[in-house]
C-alpha positions in Angstrom: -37.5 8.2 36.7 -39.7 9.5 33.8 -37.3 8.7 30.4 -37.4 6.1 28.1 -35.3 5.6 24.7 -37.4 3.8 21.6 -35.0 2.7 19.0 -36.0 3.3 15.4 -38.6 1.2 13.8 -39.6 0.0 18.0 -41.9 0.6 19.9 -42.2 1.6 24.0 -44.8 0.2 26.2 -45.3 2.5 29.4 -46.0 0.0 32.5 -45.7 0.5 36.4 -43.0 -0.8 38.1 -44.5 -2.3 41.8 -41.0 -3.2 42.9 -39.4 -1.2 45.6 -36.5 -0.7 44.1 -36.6 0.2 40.4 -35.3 -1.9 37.8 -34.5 -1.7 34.0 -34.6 -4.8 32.0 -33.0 -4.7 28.2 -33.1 -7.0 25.4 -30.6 -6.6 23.0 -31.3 -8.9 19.8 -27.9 -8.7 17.1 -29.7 -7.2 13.7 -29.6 -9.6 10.9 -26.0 -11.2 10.4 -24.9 -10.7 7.1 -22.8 -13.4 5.2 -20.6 -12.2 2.8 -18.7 -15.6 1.5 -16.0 -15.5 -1.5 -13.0 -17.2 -3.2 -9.8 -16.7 -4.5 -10.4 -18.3 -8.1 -10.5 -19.1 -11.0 -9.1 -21.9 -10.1 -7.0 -24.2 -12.7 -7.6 -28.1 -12.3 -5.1 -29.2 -9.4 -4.4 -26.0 -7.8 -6.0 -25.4 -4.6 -9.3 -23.4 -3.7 -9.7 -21.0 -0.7 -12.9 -20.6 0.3 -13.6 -17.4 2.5 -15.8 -15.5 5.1 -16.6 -12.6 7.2 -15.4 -12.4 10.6 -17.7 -12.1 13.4 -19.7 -15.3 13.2 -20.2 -17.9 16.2 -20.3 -20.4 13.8 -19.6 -21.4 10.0 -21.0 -23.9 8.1 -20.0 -24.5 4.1 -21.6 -26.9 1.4 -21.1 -27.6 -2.0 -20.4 -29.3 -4.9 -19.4 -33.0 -5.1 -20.3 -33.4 -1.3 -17.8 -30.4 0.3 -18.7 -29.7 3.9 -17.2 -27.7 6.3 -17.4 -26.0 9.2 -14.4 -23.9 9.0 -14.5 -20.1 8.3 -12.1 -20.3 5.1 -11.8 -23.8 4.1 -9.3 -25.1 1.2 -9.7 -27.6 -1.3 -6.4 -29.0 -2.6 -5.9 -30.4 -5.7 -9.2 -29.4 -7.6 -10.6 -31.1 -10.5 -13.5 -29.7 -12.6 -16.2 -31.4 -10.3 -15.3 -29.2 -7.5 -17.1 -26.3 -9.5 -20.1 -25.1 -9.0 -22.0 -22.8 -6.5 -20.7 -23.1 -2.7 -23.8 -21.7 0.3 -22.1 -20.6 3.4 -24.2 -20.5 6.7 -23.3 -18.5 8.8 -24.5 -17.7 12.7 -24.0 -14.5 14.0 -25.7 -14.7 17.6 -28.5 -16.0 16.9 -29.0 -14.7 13.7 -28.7 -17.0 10.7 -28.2 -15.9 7.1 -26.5 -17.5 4.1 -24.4 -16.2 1.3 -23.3 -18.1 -2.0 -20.0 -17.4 -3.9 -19.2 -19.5 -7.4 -15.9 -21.7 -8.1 -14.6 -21.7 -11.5 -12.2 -24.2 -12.3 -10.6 -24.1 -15.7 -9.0 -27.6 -17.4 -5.6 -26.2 -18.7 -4.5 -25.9 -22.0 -1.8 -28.4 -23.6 0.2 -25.6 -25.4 1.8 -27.2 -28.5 4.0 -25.6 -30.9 5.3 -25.6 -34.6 7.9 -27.9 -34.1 11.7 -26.5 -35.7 13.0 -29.0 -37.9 16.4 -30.4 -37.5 19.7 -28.3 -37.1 23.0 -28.9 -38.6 25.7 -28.3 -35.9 26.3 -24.9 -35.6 23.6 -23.5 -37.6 21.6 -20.5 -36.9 20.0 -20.0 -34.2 16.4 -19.4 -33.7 15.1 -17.7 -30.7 12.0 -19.7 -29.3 10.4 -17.1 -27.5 9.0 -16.3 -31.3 7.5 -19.8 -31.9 4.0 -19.6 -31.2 1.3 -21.6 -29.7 -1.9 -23.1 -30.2 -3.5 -20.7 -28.2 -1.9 -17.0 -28.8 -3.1 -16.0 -24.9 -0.3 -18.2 -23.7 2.3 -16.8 -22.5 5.3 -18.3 -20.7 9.2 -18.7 -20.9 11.4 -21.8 -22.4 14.1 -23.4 -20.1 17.3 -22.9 -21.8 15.7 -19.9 -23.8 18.1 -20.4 -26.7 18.8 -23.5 -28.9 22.2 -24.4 -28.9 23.0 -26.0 -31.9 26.9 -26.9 -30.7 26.3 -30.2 -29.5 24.9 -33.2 -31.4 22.2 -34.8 -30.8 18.1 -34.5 -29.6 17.8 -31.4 -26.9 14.7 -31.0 -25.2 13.6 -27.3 -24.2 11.1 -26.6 -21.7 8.5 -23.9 -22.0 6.3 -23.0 -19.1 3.2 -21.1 -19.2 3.4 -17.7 -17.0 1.8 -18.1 -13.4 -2.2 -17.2 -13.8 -2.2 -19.3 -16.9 -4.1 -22.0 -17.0 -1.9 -24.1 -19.3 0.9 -27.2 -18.3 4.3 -27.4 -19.4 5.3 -28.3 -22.5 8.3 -30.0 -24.3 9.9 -29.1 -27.7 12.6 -32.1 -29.0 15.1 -30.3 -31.2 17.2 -32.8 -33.1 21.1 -31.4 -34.1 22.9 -32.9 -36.7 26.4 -33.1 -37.8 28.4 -31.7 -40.2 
């Protein structure tokens, strides 16, 4: 025949077939594979980081930080500590085609909330409601495990408070001491 079809940006070199029967040879080369690698995080100290990529790829290839490798298209690092931050490069082949794409892990040391400490009770005194007591850090939010303070029994009762989820913060521990009468 007498067509031909040049791509955008190509070119189209006219030539004479000699062969008897015509042929057609085309060469399709993939465009430039684009990378697109990301995370989950922040990241608080001992949670676990979840490294991810685009789909598509033949092959994956990860490295960063304190000597992470991988070859897996969305790795996971459990129990992070502050060393595994830092910039992560993912390579990535996508039929021939290499690119690479970098995303950055921040891990945050939590906070040790602490708290004014409520002096001690008498038995059956008033109580005060700990969600008012306030912490060292006024972002932290969180919830105290048993919420009120019962003053009915004597003796030292611990309460729990534990920061909301997304907070970087650990548990904390309030010993209430109840006196008698």
């Amino acid at each position: 025949g007498g067509s031909s079809l040049v791509p955008a940006g190509g070119s189209c070199n006219q030539g004479i077939n000699s062969q008897p029967n015509g042929y057609l040879t085309i060469t399709y080369t993939i465009g430039t594979g684009v990378a697109s690698a990301s995370n989950t995080g922040p990241y608080c100290e001992g949670s676990t980081i979840q490294l991810n990529a685009t789909t598509g790829a033949n092959s994956y290839s990860w490295a960063g930080p304190n000597g992470f490798t991988s070859t897996l298209q969305n790795p996971i690092i459990p129990n992070c500590t502050a060393a595994n931050a830092g910039v992560y490069t993912l390579t990535y082949d996508a039929g021939g085609c290499i690119s690479t794409s970098t995303t950055t892990v921040i891990v945050n040391i939590p906070v040790n909330p602490t708290f004014n400490q409520i002096a001690p009770m008498c038995q059956n005194a008033t109580v005060p409601n700990l969600s008012t007591i306030s912490t060292n850090v006024p972002a932290i939010q969180g919830t105290w495990n048993p919420a009120l303070v019962s003053s009915a029994v004597v003796g030292t009762q611990t309460y729990t408070f534990t920061p909301n989820a997304g907070i970087c913060a650990n548990v904390a521990t309030m010993n209430i001491q109840i006196l008698p009468n």
